[in-house]
C-alpha positions as a Python dict, from the first residue, in 0.01 Angstrom:
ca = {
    (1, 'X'): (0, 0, 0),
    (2, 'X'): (-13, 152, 346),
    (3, 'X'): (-214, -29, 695),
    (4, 'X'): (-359, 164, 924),
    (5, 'X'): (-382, 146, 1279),
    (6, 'X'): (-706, 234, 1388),
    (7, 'X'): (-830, 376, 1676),
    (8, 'X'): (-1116, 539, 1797),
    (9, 'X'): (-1226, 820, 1954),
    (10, 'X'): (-1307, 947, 2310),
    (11, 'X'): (-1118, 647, 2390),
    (12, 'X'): (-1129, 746, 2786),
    (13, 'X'): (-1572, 688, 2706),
    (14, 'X'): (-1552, 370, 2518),
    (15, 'X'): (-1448, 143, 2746),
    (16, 'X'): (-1742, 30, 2872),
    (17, 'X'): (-1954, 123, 2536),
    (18, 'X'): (-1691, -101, 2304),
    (19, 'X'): (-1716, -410, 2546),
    (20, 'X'): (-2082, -372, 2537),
    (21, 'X'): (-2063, -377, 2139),
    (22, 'X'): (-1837, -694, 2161),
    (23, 'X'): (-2061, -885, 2364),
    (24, 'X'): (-2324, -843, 2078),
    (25, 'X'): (-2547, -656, 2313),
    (26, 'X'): (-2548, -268, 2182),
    (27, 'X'): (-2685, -4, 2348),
    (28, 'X'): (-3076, 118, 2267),
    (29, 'X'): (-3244, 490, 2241),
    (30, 'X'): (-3504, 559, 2388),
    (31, 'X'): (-3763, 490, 2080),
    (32, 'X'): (-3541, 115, 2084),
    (33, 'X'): (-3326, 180, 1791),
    (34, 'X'): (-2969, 21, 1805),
    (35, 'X'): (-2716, 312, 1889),
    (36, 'X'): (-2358, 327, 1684),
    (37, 'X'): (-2038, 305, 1925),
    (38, 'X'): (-1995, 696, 1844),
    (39, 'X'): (-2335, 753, 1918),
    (40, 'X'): (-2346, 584, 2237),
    (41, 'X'): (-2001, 744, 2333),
    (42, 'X'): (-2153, 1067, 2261),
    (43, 'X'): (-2461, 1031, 2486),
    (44, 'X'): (-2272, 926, 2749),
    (45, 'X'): (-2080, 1180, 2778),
    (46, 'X'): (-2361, 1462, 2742),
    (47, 'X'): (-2375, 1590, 3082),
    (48, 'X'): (-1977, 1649, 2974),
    (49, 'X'): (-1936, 2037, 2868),
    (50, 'X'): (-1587, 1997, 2665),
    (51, 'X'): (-1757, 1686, 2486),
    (52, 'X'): (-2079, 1885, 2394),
    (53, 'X'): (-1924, 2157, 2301),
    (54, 'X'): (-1703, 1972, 2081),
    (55, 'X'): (-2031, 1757, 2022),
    (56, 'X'): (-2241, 2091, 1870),
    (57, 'X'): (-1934, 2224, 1678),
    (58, 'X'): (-1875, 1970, 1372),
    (59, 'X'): (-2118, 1678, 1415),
    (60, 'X'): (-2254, 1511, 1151),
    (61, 'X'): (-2565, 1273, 1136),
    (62, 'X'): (-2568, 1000, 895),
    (63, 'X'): (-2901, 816, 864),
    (64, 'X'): (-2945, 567, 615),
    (65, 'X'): (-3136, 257, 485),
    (66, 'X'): (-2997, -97, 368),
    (67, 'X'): (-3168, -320, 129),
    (68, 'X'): (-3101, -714, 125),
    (69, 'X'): (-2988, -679, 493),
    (70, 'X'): (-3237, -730, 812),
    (71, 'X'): (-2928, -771, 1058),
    (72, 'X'): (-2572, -762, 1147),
    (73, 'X'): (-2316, -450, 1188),
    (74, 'X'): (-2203, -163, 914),
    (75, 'X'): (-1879, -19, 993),
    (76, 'X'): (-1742, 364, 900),
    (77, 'X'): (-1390, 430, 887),
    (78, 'X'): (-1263, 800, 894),
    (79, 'X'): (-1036, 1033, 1002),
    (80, 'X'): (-1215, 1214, 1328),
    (81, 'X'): (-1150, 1582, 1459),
    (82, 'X'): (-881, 1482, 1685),
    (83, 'X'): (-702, 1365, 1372),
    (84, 'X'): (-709, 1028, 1468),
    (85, 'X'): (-848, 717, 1262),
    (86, 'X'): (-1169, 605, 1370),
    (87, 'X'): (-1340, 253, 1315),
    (88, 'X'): (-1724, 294, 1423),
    (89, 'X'): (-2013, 39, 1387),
    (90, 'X'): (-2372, 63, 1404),
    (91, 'X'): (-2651, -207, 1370),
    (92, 'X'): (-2882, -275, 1169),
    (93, 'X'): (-3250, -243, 1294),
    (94, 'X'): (-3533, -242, 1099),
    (95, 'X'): (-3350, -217, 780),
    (96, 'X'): (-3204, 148, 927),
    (97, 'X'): (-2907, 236, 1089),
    (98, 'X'): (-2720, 540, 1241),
    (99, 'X'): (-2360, 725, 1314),
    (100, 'X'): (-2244, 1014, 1485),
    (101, 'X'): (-1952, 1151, 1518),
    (102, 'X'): (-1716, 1467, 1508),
    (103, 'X'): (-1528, 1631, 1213),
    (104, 'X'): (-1331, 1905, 1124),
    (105, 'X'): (-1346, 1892, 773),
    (106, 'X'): (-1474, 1659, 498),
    (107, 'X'): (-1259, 1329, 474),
    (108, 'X'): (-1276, 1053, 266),
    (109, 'X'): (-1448, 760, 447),
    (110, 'X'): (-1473, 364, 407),
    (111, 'X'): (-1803, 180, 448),
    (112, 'X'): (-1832, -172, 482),
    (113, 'X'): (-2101, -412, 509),
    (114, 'X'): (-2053, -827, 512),
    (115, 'X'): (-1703, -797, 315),
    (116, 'X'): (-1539, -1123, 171),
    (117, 'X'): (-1218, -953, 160),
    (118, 'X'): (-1036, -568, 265),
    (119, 'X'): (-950, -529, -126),
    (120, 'X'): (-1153, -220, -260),
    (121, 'X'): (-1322, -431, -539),
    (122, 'X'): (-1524, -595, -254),
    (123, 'X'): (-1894, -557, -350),
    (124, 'X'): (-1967, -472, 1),
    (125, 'X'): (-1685, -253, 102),
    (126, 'X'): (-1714, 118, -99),
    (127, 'X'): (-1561, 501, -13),
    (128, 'X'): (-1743, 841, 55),
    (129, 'X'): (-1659, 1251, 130),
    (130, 'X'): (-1820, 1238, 461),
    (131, 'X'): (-1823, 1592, 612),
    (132, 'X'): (-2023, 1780, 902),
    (133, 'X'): (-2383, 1813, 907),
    (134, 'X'): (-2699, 1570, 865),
    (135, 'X'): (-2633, 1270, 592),
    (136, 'X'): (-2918, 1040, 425),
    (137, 'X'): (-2808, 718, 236),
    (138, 'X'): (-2975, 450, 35),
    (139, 'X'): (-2759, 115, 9),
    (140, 'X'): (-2831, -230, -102),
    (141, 'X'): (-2599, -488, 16),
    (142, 'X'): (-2390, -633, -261),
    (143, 'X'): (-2370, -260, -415),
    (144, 'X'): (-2257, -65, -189),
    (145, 'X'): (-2033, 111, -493),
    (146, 'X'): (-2406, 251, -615),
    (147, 'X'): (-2513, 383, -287),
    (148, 'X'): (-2696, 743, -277),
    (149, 'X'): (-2569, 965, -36),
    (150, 'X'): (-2713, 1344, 13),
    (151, 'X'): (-2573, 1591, 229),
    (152, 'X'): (-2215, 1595, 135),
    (153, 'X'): (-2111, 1871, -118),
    (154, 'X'): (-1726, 1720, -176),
    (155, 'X'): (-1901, 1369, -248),
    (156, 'X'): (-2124, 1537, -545),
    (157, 'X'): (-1809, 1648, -695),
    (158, 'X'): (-1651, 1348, -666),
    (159, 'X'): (-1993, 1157, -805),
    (160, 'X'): (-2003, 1413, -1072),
    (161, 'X'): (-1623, 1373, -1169),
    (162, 'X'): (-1652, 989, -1148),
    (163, 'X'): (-1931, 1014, -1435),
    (164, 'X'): (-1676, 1175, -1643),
    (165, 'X'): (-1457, 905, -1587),
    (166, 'X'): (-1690, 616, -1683),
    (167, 'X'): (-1588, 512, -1992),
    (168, 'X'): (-1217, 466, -1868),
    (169, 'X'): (-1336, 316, -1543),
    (170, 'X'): (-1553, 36, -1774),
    (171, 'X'): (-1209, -70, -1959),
    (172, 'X'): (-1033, -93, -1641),
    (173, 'X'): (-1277, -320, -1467),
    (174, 'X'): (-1317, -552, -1776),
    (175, 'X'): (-922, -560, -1794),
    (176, 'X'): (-869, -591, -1432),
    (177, 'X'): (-1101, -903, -1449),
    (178, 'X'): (-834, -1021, -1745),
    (179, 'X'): (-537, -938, -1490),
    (180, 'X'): (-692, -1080, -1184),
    (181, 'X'): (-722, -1407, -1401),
    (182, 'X'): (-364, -1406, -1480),
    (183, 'X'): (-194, -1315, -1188),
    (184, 'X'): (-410, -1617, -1009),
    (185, 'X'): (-251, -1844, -1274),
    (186, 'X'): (131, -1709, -1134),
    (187, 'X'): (36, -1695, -772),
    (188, 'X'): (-98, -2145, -833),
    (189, 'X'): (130, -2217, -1013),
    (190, 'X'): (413, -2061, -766),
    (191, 'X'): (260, -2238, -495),
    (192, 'X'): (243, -2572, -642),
    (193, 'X'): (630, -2547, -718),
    (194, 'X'): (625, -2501, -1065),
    (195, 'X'): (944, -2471, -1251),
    (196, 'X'): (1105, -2141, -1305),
    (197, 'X'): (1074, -2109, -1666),
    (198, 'X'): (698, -2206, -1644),
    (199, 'X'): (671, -1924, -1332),
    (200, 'X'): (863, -1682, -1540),
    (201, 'X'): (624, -1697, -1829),
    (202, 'X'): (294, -1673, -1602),
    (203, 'X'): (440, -1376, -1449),
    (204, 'X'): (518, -1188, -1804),
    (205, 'X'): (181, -1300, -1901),
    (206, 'X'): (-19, -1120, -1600),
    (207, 'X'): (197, -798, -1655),
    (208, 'X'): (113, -782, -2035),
    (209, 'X'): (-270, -793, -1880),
    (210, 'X'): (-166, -494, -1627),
    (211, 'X'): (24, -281, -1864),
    (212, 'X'): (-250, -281, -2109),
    (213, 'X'): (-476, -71, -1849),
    (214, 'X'): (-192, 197, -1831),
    (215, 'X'): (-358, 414, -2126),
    (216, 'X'): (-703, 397, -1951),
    (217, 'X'): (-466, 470, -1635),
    (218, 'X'): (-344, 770, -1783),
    (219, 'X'): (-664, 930, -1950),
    (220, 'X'): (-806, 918, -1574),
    (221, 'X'): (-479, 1113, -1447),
    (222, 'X'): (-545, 1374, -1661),
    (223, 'X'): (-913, 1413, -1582),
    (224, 'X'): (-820, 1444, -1237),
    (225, 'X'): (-545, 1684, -1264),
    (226, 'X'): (-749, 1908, -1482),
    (227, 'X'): (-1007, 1952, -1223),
    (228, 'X'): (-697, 1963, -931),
    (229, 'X'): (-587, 2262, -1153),
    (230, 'X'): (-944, 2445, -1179),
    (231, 'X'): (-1074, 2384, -827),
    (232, 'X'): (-827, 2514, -553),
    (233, 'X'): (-1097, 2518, -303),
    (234, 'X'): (-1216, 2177, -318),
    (235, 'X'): (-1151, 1929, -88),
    (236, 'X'): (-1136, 1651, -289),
    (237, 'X'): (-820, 1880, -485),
    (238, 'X'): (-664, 1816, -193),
    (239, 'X'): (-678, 1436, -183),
    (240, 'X'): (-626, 1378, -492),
    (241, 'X'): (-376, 1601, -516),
    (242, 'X'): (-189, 1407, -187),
    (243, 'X'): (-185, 1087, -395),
    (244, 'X'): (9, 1224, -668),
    (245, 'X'): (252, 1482, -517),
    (246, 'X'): (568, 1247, -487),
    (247, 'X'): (541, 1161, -859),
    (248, 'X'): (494, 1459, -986),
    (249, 'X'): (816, 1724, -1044),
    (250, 'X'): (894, 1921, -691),
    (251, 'X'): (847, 2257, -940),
    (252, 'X'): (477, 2135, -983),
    (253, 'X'): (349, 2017, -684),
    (254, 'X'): (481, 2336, -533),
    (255, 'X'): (289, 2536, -765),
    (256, 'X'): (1, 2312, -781),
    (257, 'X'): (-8, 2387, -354),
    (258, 'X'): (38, 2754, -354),
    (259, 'X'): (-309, 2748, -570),
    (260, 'X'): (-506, 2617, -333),
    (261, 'X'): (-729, 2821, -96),
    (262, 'X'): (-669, 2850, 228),
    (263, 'X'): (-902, 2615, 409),
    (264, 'X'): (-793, 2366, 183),
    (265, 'X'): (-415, 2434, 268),
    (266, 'X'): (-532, 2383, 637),
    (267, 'X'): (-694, 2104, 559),
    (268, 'X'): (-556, 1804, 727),
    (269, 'X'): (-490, 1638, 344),
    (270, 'X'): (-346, 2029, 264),
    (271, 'X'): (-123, 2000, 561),
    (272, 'X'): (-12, 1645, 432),
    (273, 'X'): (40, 1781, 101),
    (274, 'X'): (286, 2067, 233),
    (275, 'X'): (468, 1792, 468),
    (276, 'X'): (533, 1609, 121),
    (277, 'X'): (678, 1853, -83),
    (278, 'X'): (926, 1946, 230),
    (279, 'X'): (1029, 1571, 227),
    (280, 'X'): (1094, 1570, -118),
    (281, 'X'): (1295, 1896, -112),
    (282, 'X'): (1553, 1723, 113),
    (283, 'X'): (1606, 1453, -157),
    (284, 'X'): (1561, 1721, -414),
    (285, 'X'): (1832, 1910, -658),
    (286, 'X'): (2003, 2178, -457),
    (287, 'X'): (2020, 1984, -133),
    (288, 'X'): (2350, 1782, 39),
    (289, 'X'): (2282, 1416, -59),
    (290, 'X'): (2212, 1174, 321),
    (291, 'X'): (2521, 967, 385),
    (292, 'X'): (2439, 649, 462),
    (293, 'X'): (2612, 313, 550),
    (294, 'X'): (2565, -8, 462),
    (295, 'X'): (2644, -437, 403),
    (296, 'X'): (2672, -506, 30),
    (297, 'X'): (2519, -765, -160),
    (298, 'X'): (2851, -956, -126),
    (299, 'X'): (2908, -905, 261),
    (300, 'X'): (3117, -606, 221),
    (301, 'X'): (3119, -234, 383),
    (302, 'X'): (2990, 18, 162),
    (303, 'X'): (2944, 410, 265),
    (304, 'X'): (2834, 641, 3),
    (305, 'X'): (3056, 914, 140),
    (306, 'X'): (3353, 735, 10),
    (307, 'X'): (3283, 796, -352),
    (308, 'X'): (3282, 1186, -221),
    (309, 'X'): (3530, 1360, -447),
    (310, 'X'): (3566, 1100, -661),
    (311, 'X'): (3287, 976, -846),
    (312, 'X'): (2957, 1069, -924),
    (313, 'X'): (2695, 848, -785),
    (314, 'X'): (2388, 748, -891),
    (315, 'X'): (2154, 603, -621),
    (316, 'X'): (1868, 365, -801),
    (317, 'X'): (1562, 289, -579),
    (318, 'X'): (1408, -50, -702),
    (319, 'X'): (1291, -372, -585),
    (320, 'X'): (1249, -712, -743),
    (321, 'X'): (899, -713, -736),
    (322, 'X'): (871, -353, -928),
    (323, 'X'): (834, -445, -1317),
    (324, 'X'): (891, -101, -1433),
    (325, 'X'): (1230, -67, -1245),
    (326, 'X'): (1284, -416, -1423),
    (327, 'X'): (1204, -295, -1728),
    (328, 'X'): (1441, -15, -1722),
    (329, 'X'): (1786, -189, -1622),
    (330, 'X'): (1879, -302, -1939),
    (331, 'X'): (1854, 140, -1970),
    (332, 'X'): (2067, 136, -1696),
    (333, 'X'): (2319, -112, -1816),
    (334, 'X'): (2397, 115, -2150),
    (335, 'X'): (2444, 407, -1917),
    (336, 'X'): (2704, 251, -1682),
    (337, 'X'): (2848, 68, -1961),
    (338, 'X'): (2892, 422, -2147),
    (339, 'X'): (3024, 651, -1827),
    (340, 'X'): (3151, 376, -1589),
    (341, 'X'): (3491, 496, -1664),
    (342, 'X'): (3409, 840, -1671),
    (343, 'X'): (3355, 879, -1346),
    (344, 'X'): (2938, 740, -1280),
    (345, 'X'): (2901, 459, -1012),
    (346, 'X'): (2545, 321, -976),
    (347, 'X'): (2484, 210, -615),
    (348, 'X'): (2134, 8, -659),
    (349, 'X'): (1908, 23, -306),
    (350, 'X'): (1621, -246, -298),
    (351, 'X'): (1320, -270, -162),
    (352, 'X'): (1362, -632, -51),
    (353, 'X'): (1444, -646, 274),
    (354, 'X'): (1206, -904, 378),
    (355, 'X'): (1336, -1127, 68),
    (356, 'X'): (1684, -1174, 15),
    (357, 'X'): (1681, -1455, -251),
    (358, 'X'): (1453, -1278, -453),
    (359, 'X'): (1698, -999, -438),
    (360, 'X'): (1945, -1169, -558),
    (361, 'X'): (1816, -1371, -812),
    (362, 'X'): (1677, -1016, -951),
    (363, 'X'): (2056, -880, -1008),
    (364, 'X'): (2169, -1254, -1117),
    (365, 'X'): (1891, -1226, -1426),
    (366, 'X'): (1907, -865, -1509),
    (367, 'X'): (2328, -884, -1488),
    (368, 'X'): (2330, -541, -1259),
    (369, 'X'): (2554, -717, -1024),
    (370, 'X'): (2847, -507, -1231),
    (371, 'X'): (2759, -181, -982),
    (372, 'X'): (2664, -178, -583),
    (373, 'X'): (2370, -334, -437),
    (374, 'X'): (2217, -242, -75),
    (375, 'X'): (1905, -334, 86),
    (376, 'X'): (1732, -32, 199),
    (377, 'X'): (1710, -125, 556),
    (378, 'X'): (1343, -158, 658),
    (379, 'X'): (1300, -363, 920),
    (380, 'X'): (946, -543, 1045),
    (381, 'X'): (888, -559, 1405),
    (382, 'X'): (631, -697, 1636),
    (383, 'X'): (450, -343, 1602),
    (384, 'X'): (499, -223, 1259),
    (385, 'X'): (858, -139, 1088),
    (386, 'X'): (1173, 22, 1235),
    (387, 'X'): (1328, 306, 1016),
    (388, 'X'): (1625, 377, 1213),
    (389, 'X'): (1844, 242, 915),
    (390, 'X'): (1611, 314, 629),
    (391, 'X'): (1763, 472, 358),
    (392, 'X'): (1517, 562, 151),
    (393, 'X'): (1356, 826, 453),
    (394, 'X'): (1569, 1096, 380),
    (395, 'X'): (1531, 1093, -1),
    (396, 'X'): (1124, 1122, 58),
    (397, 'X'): (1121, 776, -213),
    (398, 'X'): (781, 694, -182),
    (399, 'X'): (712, 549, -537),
    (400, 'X'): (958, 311, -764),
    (401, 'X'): (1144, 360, -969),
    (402, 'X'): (1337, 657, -837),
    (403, 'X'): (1666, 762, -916),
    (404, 'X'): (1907, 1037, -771),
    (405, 'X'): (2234, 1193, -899),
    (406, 'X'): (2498, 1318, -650),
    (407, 'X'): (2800, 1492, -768),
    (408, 'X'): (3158, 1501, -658),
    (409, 'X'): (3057, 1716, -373),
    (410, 'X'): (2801, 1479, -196),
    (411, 'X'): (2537, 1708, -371),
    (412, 'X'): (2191, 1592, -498),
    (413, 'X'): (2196, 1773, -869),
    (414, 'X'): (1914, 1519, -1026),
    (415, 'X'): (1607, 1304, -927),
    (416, 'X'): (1415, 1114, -1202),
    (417, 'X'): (1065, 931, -1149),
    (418, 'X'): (908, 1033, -805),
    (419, 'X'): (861, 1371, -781),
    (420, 'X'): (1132, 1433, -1037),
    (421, 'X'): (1197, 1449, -1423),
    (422, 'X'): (1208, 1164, -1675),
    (423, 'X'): (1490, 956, -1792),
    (424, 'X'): (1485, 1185, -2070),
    (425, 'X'): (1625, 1397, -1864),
    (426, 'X'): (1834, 1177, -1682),
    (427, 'X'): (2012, 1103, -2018),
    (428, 'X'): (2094, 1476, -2113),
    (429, 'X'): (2256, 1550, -1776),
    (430, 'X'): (2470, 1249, -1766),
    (431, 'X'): (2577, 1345, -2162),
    (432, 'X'): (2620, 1698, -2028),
    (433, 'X'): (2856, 1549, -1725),
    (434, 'X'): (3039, 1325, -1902),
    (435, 'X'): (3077, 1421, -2260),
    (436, 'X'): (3207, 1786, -2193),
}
């Protein structure tokens, strides 16, 4: 998914505090106990009244205790009161350790010990509600995922909600072990050069081991958005309910927002959620579709304002690595086969920028290469990814497959799979189109 940058706060204090911490030589209290960077940025700015002020307003303590640990560093990752990301660290001393630091709000926060790995299945890496106010924990290292954490109201919902989730949570795990299994077996067998057909079959064998979580997938959506729909005022509504906006109908997630309270709609994950749904409503029925302009998949000129008038268009956001999108072209072949000379052009936009061969090979096996094909023009630089071309920004496509009709008039009039309707739907309109 998504990187983060981090950064920390009171940068203009750290300077001489994170250099300190790099050394290996962290700062002390005064009863000797090993201070976190957030801490000792705090204290040294005491005598500061905008930073104790801010200090008094929406600190929070967290104290806890490791097991299996004596030494070493704990890091906490969060979102701080400026709205900025903050990594913090504290030592461990004495089998204790300690963070400080300002919020606004509770926020989902990642705590790490002596990881193997950044992947969330990491026995020492877990996630918390962290929120304002004094915090005790209880941790053992190589469980941080059964850590005890009072103090924080959102994370008892979220431990409480979790428990009814169990049983689905047990299948996943034992099938994820089954998946992780298989898709080694693709990822050696790719390396060592194995031929395609061999590759192929690996690769259909590891998605028969993902797709068979779906159901458990599915039965956990639902327990989530039941308790999205019957607690407006809880912050962990509004997280969860960030994660699924763009694949849920606009009509929804619109009505899903206007439900929550209002210090969850100011929330910074309730301000996120309303930034969304205005994204999607530009690549949303009702709205003119973005012209864009592009290099073919044979080296030739296409603009999607010259089909305006003409044909209708639609635009299918997929990559080669997506199996669902996969899945569904041979869907997608029946329906350009059936209105191609009706007036429908498909113009296919991939997520493959960064890998043109697979690209290609994707619309050489699928036989798609009988409609359009751009890229969708993300590019990576040196210090992240330039959007200036992307085409996919002004749709708000932030989940694949995604597909979106524009009429004669350069219109949007349809959007199926993120944060629209279902082929299902997709079907009827283009029989209602084309067969009147």
């Amino acid at each position: 998914m998504m990187k983060t940058k981090y950064t920390l706060m009171f940068v203009t204090l750290l300077g001489s505090v994170t250099n300190t911490f790099a050394q290996g030589k962290p700062r002390v209290n005064a009863n000797g106990t090993n201070l976190s960077i957030s801490e000792a940025a705090l204290m040294y700015g005491k005598n500061d009244p905008m930073v104790k002020s801010s200090r008094q307003q929406n600190t929070f303590v967290l104290k806890g205790k490791i097991k299996g640990q004596d030494s070493g560093f704990l890091k906490l990752s969060y979102l701080g009161a400026d709205g900025k990301a903050v990594q913090d660290s504290a030592a461990i001393q004495n089998g204790g350790f300690e963070f400080i630091g300002n919020l606004n709000e509770p926020v989902m926060a990642y705590f790490m010990g002596a990881v193997k790995s950044r992947g969330m299945d990491d026995p020492n890496l877990t996630s918390f509600f962290l929120e304002p106010g004094n915090l005790t924990m209880e941790v053992t290292a190589g469980d941080f995922k059964n850590l005890k954490l009072k103090g924080s109201k959102t994370q008892d919902e979220v431990t409480a909600l979790n428990i009814r989730k169990k049983p689905q949570m047990d299948h996943m795990r034992m099938l994820s072990a089954v998946y992780d299994k298989a898709n080694m077996a693709y990822i050696d067998a790719r390396k060592a050069g194995k031929p395609e057909a061999e590759l192929e079959a690996l690769k259909e064998a590891a998605t028969a081991a993902k797709d068979k979580m779906d159901p458990f997938r599915e039965e956990i959506g639902k327990i989530d958005m039941e308790y999205i729909k019957t607690h407006p005022d809880s912050y962990y509504t509004a997280y969860a309910l960030r994660w699924k906006v763009s694949s849920l109908p606009l009509a929804e997630s619109k009505s899903l927002y206007a439900k929550l309270s209002d210090r969850v709609k100011q929330s910074s994950y309730g301000k996120e959620i309303a930034k969304e749904i205005k994204s999607l409503e530009g690549g949303s029925p009702g709205s003119p579709a973005s012209m864009f302009s592009s290099t073919d998949i044979n080296g030739q000129p296409l603009a999607l304002a010259d089909f305006k008038g003409k044909k209708y268009v639609l635009l299918d956001f997929w990559a080669s690595w997506c199996v669902p999108c996969r899945k569904g072209n041979p869907h997608l072949l029946s329906l350009y086969s059936k209105y191609k000379d009706k007036g429908l052009e498909i113009i296919g936009v991939s997520d493959d920028d960064s890998n043109l061969d697979a690209w290609k090979k994707a619309v050489e096996k699928d036989n798609i290469g009988v409609w359009k094909h751009v890229l969708r023009g993300l590019k990576r630089t040196a210090t992240g990814y330039d959007k200036t071309n992307d085409i996919t920004e002004p749709y708000a496509i932030h989940s694949l497959p995604t597909k979106i009709l524009v009429d004669k008039n350069g219109m949007i009039i349809g959007r199926y799979g993120g944060g629209g309707e279902n082929d299902e739907a997709m079907d009827k309109k283009l029989a209602e189109i084309f067969n009147n």
